[in-house]
Each structure stands twice: as structure tokens, then as C-alpha cells.
N, CA, C and O atoms as a GROMACS GRO file, in nm:
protein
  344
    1UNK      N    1  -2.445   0.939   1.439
    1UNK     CA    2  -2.422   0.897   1.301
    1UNK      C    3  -2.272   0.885   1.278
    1UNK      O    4  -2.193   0.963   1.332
    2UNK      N    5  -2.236   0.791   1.202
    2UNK     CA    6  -2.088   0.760   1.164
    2UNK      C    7  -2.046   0.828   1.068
    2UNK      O    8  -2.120   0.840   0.971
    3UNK      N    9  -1.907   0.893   1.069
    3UNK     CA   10  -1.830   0.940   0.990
    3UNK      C   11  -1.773   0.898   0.907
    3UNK      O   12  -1.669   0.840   0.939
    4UNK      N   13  -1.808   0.903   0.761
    4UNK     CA   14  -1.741   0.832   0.684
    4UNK      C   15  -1.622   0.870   0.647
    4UNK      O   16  -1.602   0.991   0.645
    5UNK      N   17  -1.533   0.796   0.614
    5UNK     CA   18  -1.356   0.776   0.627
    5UNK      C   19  -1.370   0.847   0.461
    5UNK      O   20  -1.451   0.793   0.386
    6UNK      N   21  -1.309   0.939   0.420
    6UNK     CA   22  -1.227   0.981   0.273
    6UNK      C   23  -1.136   0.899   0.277
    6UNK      O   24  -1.077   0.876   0.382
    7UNK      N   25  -1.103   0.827   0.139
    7UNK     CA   26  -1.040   0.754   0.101
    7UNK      C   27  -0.966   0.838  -0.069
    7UNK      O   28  -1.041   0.912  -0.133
    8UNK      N   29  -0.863   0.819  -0.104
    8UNK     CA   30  -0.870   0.827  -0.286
    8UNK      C   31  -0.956   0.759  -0.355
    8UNK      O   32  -0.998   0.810  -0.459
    9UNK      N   33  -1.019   0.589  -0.305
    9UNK     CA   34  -1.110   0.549  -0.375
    9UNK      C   35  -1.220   0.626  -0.428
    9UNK      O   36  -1.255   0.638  -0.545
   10UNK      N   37  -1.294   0.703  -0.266
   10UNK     CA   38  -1.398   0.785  -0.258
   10UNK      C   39  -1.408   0.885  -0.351
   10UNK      O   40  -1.518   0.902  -0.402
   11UNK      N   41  -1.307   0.960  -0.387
   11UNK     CA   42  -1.310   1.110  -0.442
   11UNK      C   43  -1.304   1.043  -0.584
   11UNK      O   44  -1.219   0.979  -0.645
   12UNK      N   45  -1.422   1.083  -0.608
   12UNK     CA   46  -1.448   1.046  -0.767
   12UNK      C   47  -1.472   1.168  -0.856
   12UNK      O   48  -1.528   1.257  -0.794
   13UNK      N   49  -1.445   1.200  -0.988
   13UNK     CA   50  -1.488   1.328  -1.073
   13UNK      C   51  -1.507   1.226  -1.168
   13UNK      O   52  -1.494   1.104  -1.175
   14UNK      N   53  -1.558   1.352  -1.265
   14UNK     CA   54  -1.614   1.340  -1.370
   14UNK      C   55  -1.563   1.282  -1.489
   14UNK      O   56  -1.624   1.253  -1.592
   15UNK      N   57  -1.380   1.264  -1.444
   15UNK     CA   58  -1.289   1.230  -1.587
   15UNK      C   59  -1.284   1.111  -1.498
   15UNK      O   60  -1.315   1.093  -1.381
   16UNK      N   61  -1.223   1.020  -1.612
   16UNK     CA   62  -1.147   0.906  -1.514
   16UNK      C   63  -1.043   0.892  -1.634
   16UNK      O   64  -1.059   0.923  -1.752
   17UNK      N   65  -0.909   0.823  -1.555
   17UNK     CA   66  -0.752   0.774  -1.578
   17UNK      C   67  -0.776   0.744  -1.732
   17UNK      O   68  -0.854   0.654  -1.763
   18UNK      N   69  -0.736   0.791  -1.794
   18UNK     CA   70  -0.706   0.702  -1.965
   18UNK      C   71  -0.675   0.568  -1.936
   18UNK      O   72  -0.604   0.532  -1.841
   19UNK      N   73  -0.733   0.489  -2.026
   19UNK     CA   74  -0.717   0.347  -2.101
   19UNK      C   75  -0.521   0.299  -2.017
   19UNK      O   76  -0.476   0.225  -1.930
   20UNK      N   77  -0.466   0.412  -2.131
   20UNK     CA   78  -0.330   0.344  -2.131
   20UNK      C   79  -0.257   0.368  -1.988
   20UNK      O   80  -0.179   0.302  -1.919
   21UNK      N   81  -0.326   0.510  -1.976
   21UNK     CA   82  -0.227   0.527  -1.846
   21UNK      C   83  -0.266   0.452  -1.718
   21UNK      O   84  -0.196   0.451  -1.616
   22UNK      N   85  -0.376   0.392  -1.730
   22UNK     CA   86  -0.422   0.346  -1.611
   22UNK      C   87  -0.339   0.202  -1.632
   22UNK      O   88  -0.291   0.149  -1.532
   23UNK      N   89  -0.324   0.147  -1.745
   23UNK     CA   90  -0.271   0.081  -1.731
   23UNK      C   91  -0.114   0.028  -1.735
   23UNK      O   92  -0.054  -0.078  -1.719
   24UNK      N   93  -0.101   0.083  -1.748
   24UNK     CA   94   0.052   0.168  -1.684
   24UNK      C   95   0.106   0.140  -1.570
   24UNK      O   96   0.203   0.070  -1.541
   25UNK      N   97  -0.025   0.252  -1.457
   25UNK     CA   98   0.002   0.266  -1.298
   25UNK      C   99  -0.052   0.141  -1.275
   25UNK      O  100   0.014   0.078  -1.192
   26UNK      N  101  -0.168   0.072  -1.328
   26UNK     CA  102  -0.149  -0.065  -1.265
   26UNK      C  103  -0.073  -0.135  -1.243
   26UNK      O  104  -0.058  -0.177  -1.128
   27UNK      N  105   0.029  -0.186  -1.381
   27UNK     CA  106   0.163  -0.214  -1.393
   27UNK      C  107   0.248  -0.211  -1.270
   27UNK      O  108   0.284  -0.286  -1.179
   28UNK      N  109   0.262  -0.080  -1.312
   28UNK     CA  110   0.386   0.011  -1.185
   28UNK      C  111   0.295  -0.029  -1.004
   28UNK      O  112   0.384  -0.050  -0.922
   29UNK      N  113   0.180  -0.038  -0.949
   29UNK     CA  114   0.128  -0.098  -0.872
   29UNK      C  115   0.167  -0.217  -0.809
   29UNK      O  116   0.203  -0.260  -0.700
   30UNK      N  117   0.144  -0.255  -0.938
   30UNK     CA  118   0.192  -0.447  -0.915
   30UNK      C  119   0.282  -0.460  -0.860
   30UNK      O  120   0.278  -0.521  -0.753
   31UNK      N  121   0.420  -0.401  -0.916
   31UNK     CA  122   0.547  -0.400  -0.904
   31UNK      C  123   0.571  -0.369  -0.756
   31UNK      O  124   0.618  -0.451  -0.676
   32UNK      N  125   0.522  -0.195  -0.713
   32UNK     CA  126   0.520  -0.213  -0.531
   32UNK      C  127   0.437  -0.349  -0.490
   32UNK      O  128   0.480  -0.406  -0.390
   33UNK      N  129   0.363  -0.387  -0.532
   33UNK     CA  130   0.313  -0.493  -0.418
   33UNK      C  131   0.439  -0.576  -0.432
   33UNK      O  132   0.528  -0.574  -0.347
   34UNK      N  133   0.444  -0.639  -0.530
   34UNK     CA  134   0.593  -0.746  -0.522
   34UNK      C  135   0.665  -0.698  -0.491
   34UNK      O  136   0.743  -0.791  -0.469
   35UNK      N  137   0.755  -0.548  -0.447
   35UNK     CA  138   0.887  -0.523  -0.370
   35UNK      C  139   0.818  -0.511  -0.189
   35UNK      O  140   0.873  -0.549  -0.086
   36UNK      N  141   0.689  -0.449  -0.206
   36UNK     CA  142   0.662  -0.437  -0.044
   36UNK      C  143   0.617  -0.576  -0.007
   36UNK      O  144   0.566  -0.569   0.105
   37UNK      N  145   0.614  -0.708  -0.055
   37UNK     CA  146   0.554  -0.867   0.013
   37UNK      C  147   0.732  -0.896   0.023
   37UNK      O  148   0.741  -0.975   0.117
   38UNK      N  149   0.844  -0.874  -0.018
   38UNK     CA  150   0.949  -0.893   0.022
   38UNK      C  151   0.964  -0.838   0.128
   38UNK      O  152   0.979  -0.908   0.229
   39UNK      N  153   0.965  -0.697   0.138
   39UNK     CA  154   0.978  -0.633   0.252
   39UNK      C  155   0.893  -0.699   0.428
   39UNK      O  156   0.939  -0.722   0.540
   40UNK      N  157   0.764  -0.708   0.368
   40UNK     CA  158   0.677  -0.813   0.474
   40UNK      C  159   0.742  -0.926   0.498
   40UNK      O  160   0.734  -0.957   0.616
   41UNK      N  161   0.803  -1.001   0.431
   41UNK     CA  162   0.850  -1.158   0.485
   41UNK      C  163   0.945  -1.092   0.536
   41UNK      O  164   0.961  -1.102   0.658
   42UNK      N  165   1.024  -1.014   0.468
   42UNK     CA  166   1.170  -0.991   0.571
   42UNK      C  167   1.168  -0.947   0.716
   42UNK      O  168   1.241  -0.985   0.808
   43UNK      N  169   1.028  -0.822   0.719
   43UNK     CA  170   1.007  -0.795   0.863
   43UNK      C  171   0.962  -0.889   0.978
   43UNK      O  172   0.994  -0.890   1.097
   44UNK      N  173   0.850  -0.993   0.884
   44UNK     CA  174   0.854  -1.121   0.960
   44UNK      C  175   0.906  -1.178   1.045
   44UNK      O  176   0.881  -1.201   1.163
   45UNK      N  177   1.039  -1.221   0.922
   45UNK     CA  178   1.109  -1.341   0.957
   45UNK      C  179   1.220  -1.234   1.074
   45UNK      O  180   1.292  -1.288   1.158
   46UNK      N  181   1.214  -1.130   1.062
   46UNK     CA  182   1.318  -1.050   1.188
   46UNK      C  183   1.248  -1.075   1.330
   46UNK      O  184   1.301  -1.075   1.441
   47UNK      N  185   1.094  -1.100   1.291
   47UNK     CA  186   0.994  -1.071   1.383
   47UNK      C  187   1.037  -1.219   1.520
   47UNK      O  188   0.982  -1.249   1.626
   48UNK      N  189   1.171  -1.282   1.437
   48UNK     CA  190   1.094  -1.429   1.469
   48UNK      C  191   1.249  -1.426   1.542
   48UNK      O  192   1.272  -1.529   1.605
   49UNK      N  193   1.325  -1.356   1.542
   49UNK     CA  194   1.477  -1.329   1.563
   49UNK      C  195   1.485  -1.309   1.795
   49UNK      O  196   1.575  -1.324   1.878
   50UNK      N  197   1.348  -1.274   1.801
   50UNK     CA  198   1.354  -1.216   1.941
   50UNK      C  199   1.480  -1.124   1.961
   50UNK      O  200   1.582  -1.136   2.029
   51UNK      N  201   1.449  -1.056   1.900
   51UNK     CA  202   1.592  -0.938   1.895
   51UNK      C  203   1.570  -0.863   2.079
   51UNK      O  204   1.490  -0.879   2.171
   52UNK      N  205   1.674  -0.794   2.057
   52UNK     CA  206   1.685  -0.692   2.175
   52UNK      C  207   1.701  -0.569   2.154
   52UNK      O  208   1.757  -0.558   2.045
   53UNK      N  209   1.680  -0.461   2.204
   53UNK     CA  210   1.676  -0.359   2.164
   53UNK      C  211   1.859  -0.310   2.163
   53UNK      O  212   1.954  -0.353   2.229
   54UNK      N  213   1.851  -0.217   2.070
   54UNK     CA  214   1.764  -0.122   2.013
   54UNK      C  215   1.692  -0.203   1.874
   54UNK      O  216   1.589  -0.163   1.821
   55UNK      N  217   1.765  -0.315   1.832
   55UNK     CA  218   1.682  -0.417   1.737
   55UNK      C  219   1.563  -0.428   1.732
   55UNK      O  220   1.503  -0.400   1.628
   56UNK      N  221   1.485  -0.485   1.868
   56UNK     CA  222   1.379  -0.496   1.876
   56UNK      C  223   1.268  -0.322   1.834
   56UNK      O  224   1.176  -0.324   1.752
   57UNK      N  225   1.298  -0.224   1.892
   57UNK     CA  226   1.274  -0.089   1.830
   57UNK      C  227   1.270  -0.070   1.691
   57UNK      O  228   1.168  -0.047   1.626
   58UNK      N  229   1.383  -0.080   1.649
   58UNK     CA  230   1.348  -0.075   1.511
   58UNK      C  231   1.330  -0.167   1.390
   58UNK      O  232   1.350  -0.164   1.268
   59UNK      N  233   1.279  -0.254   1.485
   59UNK     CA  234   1.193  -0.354   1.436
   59UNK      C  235   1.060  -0.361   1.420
   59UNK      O  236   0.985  -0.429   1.349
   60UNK      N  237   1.043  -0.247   1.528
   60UNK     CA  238   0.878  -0.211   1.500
   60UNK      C  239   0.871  -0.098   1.418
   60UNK      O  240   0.759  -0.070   1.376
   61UNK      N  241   0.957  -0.030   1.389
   61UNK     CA  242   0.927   0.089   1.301
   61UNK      C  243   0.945   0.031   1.154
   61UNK      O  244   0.917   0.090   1.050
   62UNK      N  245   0.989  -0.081   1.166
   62UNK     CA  246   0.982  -0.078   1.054
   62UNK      C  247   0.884  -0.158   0.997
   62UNK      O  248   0.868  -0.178   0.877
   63UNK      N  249   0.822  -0.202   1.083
   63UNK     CA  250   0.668  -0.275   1.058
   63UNK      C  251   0.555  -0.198   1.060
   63UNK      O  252   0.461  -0.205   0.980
   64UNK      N  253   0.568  -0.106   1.173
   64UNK     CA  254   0.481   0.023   1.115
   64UNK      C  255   0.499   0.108   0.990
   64UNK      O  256   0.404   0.173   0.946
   65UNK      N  257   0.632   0.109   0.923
   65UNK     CA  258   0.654   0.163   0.799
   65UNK      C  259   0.565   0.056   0.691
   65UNK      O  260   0.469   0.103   0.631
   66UNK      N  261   0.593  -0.046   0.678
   66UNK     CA  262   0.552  -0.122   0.629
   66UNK      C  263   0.372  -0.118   0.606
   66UNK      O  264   0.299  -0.128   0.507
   67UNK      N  265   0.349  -0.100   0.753
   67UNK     CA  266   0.188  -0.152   0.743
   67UNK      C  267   0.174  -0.001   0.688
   67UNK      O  268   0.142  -0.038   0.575
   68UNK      N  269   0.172   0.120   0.679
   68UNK     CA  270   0.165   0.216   0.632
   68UNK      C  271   0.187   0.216   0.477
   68UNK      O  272   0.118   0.280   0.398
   69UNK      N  273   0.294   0.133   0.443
   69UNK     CA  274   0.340   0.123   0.268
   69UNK      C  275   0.233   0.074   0.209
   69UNK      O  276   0.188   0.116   0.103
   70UNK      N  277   0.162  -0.068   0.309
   70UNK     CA  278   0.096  -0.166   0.242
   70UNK      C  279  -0.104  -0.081   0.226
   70UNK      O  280  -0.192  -0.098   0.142
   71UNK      N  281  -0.097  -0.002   0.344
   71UNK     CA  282  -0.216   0.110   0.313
   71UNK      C  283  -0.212   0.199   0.207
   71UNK      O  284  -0.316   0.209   0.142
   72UNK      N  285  -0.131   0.257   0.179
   72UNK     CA  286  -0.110   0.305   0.073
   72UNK      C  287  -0.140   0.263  -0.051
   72UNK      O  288  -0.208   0.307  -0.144
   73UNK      N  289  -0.074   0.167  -0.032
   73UNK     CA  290  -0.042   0.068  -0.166
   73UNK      C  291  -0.230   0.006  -0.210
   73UNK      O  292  -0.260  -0.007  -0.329
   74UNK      N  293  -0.296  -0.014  -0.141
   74UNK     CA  294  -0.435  -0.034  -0.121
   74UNK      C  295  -0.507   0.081  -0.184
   74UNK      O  296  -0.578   0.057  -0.281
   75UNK      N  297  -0.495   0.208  -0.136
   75UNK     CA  298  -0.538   0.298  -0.184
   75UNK      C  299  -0.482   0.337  -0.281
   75UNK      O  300  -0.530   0.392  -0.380
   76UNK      N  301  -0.405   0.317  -0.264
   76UNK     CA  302  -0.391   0.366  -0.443
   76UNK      C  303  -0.430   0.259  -0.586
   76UNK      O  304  -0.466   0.305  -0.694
   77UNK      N  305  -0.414   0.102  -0.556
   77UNK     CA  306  -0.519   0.020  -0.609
   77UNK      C  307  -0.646   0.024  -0.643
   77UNK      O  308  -0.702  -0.008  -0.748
   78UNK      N  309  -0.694   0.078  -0.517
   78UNK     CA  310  -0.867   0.144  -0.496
   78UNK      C  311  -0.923   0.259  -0.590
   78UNK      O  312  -1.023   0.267  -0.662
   79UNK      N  313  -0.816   0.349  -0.561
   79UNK     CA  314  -0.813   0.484  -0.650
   79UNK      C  315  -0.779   0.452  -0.812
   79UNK      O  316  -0.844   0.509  -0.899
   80UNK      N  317  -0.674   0.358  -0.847
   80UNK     CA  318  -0.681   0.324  -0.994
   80UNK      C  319  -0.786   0.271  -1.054
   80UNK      O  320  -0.784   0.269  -1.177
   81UNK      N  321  -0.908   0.214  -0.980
   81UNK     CA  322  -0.958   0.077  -0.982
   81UNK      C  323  -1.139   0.215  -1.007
   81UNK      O  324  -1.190   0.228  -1.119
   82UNK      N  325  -1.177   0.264  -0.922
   82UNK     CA  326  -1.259   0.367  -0.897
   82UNK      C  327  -1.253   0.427  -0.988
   82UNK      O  328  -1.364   0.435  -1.041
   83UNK      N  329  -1.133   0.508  -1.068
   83UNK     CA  330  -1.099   0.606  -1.150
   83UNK      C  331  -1.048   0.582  -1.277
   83UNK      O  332  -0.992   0.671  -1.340
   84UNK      N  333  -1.065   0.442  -1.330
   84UNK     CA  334  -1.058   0.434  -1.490
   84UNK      C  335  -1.148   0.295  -1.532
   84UNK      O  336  -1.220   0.209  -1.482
   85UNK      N  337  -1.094   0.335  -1.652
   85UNK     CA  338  -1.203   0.238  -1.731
   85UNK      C  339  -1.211   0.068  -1.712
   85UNK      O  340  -1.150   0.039  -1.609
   86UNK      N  341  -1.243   0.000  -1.749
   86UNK     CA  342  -1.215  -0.158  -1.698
   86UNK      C  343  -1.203  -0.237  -1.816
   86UNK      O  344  -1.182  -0.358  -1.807
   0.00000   0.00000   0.00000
């Protein structure tokens, strides 16, 4: 049998986010997605540089930072989205 993944979406109670504040952190949400899709084109377009190291190195960390920001950034969408009103 498969293990299901915990997520913030998942963990649900009994209250959910107020009206205003949820919409708020949506707000404030939005805003990381539009600073982290800059961040994505920029790692991109480095992607496209054929760098050399140590460039090339931290070129991947910072795409793994990234793909990590952009998980986040998901879950916590998920979790606003799960946990207040509509």
C-alpha cells in the first residue's frame, strides 16, 4: 500500500484562515510567484551561458534553490486555498 505524502494542503482543522487575512496572504503569494518567475528566467537564461565551473556549480544550486522556492510556493497556495473561505 502507498504512502501518502503530508502536504500543508492535507492538514486540515476545524477553523479555517479569515475572509481578510486569507486574502491578504493570497496577495502577498502572488507577489512571491512574480519575484520567484524572475528568478526562473534568470536561472534559465544562465542555463543557456554553458558556464564553467565553479559557474556551472552554482548554477545548479541555484536551480535547486529555486525548484525548492517554487515547491514551497505551491504549498503554501494549496494550504491558503484548503484553509479558507472562497
Amino acid at each position: 500500500m502507498a504512502e501518502q505524502k503530508t502536504t500543508p494542503a492535507t492538514i486540515l482543522s476545524a477553523e479555517t484562515i479569515p475572509a481578510d487575512l486569507a486574502i491578504e496572504a493570497r496577495k502577498l503569494v502572488h507577489e512571491l510567484s512574480n519575484s520567484l518567475e524572475v528568478v526562473v528566467q534568470t536561472s534559465y537564461l544562465l542555463g543557456t551561458l554553458g558556464l564553467k565551473e565553479p559557474g556551472s556549480d552554482w548554477l545548479r544550486m541555484l536551480e535547486d534553490g529555486v525548484r525548492r522556492a517554487m515547491e514551497t510556493n505551491l504549498s503554501l497556495r494549496e494550504f491558503l486555498k484548503a484553509n479558507s473561505q472562497r
